[in-house]
C-alpha positions in Angstrom: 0.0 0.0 0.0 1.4 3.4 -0.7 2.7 5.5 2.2 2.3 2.2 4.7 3.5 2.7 8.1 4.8 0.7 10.5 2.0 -1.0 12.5 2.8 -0.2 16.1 -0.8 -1.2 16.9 0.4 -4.9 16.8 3.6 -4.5 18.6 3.2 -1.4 21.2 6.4 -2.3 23.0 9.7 -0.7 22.6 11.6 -2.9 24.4 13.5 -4.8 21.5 15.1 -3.2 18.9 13.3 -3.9 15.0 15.7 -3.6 12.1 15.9 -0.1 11.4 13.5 0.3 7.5 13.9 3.5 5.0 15.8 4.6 2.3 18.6 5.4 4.3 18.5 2.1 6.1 22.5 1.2 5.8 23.3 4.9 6.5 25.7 5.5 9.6 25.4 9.3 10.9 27.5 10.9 14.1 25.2 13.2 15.3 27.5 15.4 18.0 24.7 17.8 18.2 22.2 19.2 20.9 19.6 21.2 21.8 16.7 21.3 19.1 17.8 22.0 15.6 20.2 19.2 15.0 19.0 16.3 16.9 16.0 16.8 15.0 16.9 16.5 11.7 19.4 13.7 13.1 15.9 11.8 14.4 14.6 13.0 11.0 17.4 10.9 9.3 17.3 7.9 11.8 13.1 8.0 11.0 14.1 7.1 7.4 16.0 4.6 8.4 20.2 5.4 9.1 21.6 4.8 12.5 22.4 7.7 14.2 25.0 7.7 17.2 24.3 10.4 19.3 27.5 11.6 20.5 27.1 13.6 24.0 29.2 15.0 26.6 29.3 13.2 30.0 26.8 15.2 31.3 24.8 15.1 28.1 22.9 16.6 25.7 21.4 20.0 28.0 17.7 19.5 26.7 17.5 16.0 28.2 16.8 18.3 31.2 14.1 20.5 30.1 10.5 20.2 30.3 8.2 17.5 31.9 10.1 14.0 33.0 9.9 11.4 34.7 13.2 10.6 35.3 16.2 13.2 35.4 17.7 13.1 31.8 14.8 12.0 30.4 12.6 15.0 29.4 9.5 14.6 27.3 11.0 17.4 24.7 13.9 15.5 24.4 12.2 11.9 23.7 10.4 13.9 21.1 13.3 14.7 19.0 16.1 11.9 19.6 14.2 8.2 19.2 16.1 6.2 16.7 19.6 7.5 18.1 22.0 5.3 20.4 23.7 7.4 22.8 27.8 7.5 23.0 28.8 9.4 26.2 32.5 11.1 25.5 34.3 14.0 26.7 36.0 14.9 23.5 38.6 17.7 25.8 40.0 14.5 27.1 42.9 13.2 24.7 41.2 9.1 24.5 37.7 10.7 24.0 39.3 12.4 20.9 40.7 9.0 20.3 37.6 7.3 20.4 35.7 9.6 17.7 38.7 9.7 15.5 38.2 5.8 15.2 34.3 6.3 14.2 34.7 9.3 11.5 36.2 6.6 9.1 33.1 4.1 9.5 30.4 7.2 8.6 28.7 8.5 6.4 27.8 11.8 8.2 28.8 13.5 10.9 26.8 16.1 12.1 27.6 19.6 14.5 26.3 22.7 15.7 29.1 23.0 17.2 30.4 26.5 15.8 32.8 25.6 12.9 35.9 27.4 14.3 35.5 25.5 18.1 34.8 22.0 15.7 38.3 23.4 14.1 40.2 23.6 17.7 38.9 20.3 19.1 40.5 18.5 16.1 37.3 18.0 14.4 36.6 20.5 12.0 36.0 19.7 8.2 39.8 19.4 6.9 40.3 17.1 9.8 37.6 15.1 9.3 37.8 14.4 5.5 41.0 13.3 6.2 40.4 10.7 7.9 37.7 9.8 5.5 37.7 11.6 1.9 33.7 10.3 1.6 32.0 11.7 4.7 29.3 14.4 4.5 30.6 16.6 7.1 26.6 19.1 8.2 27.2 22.6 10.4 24.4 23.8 12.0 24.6 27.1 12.2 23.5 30.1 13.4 24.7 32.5 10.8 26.4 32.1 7.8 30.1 31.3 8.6 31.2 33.9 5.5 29.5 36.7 7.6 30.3 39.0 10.5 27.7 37.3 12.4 29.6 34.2 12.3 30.5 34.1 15.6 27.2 34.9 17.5 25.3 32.4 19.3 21.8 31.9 18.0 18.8 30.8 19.5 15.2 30.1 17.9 14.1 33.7 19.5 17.3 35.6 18.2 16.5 34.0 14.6 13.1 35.6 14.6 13.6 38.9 15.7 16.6 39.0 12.7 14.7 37.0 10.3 11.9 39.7 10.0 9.3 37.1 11.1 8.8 38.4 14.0 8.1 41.8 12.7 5.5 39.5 10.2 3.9 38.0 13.1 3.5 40.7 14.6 4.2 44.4 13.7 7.1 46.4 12.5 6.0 48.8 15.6 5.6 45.8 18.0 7.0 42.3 16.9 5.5 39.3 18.5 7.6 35.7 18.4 5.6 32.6 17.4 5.3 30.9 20.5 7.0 27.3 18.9 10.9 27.2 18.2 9.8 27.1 14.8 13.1 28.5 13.6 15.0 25.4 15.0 12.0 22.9 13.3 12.2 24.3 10.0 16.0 24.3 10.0 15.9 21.0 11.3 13.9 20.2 8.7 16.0 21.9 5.7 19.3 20.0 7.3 17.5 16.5 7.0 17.1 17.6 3.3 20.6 19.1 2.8 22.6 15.8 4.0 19.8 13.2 1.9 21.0 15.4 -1.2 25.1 15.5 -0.7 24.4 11.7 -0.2 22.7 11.6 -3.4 25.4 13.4 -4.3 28.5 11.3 -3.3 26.7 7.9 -5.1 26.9 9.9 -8.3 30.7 11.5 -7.7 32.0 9.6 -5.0 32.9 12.5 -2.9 32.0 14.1 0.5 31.7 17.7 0.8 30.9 20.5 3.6 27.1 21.6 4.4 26.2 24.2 6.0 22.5 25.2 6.9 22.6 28.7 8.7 19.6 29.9 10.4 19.0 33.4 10.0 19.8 33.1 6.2 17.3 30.2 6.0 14.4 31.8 8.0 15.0 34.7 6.4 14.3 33.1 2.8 11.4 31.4 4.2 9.7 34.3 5.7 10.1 36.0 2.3 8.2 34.1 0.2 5.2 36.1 0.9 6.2 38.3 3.0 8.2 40.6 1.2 5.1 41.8 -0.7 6.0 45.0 -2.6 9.5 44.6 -1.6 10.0 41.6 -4.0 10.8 44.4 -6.6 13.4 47.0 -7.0 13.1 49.4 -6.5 9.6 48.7 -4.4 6.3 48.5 -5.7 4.4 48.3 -2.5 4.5 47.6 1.4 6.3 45.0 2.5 4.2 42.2 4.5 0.9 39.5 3.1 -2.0 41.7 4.1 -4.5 38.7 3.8 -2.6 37.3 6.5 -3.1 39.8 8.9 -7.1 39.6 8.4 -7.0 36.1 8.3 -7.8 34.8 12.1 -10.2 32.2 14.0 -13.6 33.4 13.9 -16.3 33.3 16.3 -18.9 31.0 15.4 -22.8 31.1 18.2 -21.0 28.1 20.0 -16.8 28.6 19.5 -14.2 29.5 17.4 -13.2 28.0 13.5 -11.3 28.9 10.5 -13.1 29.5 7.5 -11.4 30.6 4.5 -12.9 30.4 1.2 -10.5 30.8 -0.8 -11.5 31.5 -5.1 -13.9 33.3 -6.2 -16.0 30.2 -6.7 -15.4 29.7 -2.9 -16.6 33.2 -1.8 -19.5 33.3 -4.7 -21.1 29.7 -3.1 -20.5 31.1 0.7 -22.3 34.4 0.2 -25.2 32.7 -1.9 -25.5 30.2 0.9 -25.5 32.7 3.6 -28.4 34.2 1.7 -26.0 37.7 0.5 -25.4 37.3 -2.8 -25.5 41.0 -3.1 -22.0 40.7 -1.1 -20.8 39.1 -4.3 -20.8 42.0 -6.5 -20.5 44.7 -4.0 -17.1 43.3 -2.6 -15.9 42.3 -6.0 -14.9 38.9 -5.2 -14.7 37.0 -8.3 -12.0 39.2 -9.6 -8.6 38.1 -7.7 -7.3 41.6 -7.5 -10.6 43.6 -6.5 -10.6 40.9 -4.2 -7.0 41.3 -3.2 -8.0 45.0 -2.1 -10.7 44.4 -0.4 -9.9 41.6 1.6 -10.0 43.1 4.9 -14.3 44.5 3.9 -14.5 40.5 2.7 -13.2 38.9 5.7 -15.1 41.5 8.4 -18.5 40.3 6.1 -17.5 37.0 7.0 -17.0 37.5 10.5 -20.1 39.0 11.0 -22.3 36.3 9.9 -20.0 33.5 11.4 -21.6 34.0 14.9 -25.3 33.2 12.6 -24.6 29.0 13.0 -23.0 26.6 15.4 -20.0 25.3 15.0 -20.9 22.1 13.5 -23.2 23.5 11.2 -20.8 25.6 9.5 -18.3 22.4 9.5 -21.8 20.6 7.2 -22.6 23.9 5.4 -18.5 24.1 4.5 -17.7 20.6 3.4 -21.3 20.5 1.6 -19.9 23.8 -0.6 -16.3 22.7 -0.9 -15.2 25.5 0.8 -11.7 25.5 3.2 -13.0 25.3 6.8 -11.6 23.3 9.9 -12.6 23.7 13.3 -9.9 24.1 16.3 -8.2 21.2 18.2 -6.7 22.2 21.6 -3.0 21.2 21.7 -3.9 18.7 24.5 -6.1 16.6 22.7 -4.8 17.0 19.1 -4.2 13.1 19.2 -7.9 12.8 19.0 -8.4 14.9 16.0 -10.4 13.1 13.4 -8.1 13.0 10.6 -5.0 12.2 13.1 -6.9 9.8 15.0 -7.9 7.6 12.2 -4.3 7.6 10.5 -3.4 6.7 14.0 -0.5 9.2 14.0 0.0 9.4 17.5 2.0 6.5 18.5 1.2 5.4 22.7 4.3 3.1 23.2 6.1 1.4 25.9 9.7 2.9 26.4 11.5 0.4 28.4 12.4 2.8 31.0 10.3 6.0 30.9 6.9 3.4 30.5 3.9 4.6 28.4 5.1 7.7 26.0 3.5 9.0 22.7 5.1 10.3 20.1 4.5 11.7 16.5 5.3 8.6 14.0 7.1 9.8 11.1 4.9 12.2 8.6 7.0 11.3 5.4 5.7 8.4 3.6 7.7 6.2 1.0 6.2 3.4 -0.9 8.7 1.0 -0.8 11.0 1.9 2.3 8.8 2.9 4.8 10.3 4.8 8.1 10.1 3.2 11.3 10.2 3.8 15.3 12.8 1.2 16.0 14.9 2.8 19.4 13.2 3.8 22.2 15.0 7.6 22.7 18.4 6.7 24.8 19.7 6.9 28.3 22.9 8.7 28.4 25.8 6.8 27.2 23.3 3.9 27.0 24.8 2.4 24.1 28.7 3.2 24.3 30.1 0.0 25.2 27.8 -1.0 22.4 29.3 1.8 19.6 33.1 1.0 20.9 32.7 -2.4 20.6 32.3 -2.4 17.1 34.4 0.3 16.7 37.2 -2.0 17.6 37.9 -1.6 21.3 37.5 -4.2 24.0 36.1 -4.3 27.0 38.9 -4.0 29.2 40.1 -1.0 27.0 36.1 0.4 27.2 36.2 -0.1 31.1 39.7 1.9 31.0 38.0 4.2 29.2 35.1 4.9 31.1 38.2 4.8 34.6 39.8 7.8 33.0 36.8 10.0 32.4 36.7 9.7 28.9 33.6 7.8 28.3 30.3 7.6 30.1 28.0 4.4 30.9 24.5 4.6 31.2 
């Protein structure tokens, strides 16, 4: 069947690892990075199949300890965005952790950092280092800023990224800018890198080379917020205001009962919701079967709309909507979104059993592909949970592993 998932339904239990499935199944990706950005698109990669070490210091990645938990280290935010890892606890300042990493980079295909480049560079590990020790690896920066800019250096977090990206002078106002409460900078760049490092793979099958990626924040925000919202600005000199004025009039409207989004969207759309409302004279007065009379009206348009909303329930607007082929959904509170209809019945919300945080849910993996489907098959990792495991095959033996771990160099979990 297209897009098949994995059936979790007949196997709810994550206490045994299933042979990772995906296109990238065969894949092997050092993910030494933390926080939100990377280890998502890291989780994105492991989802479609690669196995992805998750390389952490001794005290670990910092967002295992944020949020809700239910054991220290084991925060709900950071089982969202690191299943399908294994966890390799090293302190890479200590001369054998080096060691130990050095004797991976040869057996990956990847290596991934958000490390800034030039701190990568004086740990040993920056690009020229790594591609020497293997001439095929895709070596991914995740960074804040573009590393051929004078904002190379900054830090970056998902707030600083919005307030320089312009969006959130879109969200808001240019006089009073409003962030989008989600670290959707991080998402969407953690999205972009999972793309990036699939197409330098695709890439090194056809020439047989690695190379250097770099996915910088601001620059990509910035491109993605100006899609639309450069308005007049996409010319030069300008034609117009910058900004998407149909996005500022579009908002949830009050229906006699609660609150839904309706948003015809043609002129067809607006044409069958005005007849239906019974004012069709709207039609012609607003103009709305011509896209730019509509276009300039569109704040008149939606304040019509919002005015009769309150008219009908919010269940009769959802028949009246479907019935006309017209946009329309109602609103699902964050805390029960698993039970949304359409979520519900593609059972996208996975309840597992993680063998040592119990009962979790998680999102299963969005991306569909015929004839490699993804998979959930690791339970999100303890700390240094599997780096006996990782050294092992990397060559070592257990008395040097338990050396190792005697000189501070690795962690056990």
């Amino acid at each position: 069947m297209y897009g098949r998932r994995q059936n979790l339904a007949d196997s709810p239990s994550w206490t045994a690892m299933t042979t990772p499935t995906g296109p990238l199944a065969g894949i092997r990706i050092l993910d030494l990075t933390s926080v939100l950005f990377g280890p998502y698109a890291a989780q994105i990669l492991g989802d479609w199949g690669a196995d992805v070490i998750k390389v952490e210091s001794l005290a670990g990645d910092m967002w295992r300890y944020s949020g809700a938990f239910r054991h220290r280290g084991m925060g709900g935010q950071f089982m969202a965005v690191n299943r399908n890892k294994r966890s390799l606890a090293l302190d890479l300042k200590h001369p054998h952790g080096k060691a130990a990493l050095r004797r991976l980079i040869p057996g990956a295909d990847v290596l991934l950092s958000n490390v800034r480049p030039a701190a990568m560079a004086r740990l040993g590990f920056g690009y020229e280092d790594c591609c020497a020790l293997n001439p095929r690896l895709i070596y991914a920066a995740a960074t804040g800023f573009g590393q051929d800019g004078p904002w190379a250096a900054r830090p970056a977090f998902d707030e600083i990224i919005q307030a320089a990206s312009g969006l959130a002078s879109s969200i808001g106002s240019d006089d009073e800018p409003h962030f989008v409460p989600s670290l959707i900078g991080d998402k969407i760049c953690g999205q972009a890198l999972a793309g990036a490092v699939s197409a330098a793979l695709f890439s090194r099958e056809r020439t047989g080379r690695g190379q250097f990626v770099e996915v910088p924040m601001l620059e990509t925000i910035a491109g993605f917020n100006s899609i639309e919202m450069l308005g007049g600005y996409a010319f030069d000199p300008p034609i117009g205001p910058a900004g998407y004025k149909r996005m500022k009039e579009r908002r949830p409207v009050r229906t006699k009962d609660g609150w839904m989004t309706m948003l015809p969207y043609s002129g067809d759309n607006w044409c069958a919701f005005f007849t239906a409302v019974g004012r069709a004279e709207l039609i012609d007065e607003l103009q709305v079967r011509d896209p730019v009379a509509r276009a300039e009206n569109i704040d008149r348009i939606y304040a019509a709309m919002n005015e009769i909303a309150p008219s009908r329930t919010t269940a009769e607007w959802e028949e009246l909507l479907l019935r006309l082929d017209v946009p329309h959904t109602s609103f699902a509170r964050i805390s029960e979104v698993a039970e949304q209809e359409h979520l519900k019945a593609v059972d996208y919300f996975a309840a597992i059993d993680h063998p040592s945080e119990g009962r979790i849910r998680q999102a299963r993996p969005a991306t569909k592909f015929s004839e490699e489907p993804p998979s959930l098959h690791r339970p999100t990792p303890r700390l240094g949970e599997h780096s006996r495991e990782v050294l092992l095959e990397a060559g070592y033996s257990d008395d040097e592993i338990d050396a190792l771990v005697d000189a501070g160099a690795v962690g056990e979990g």
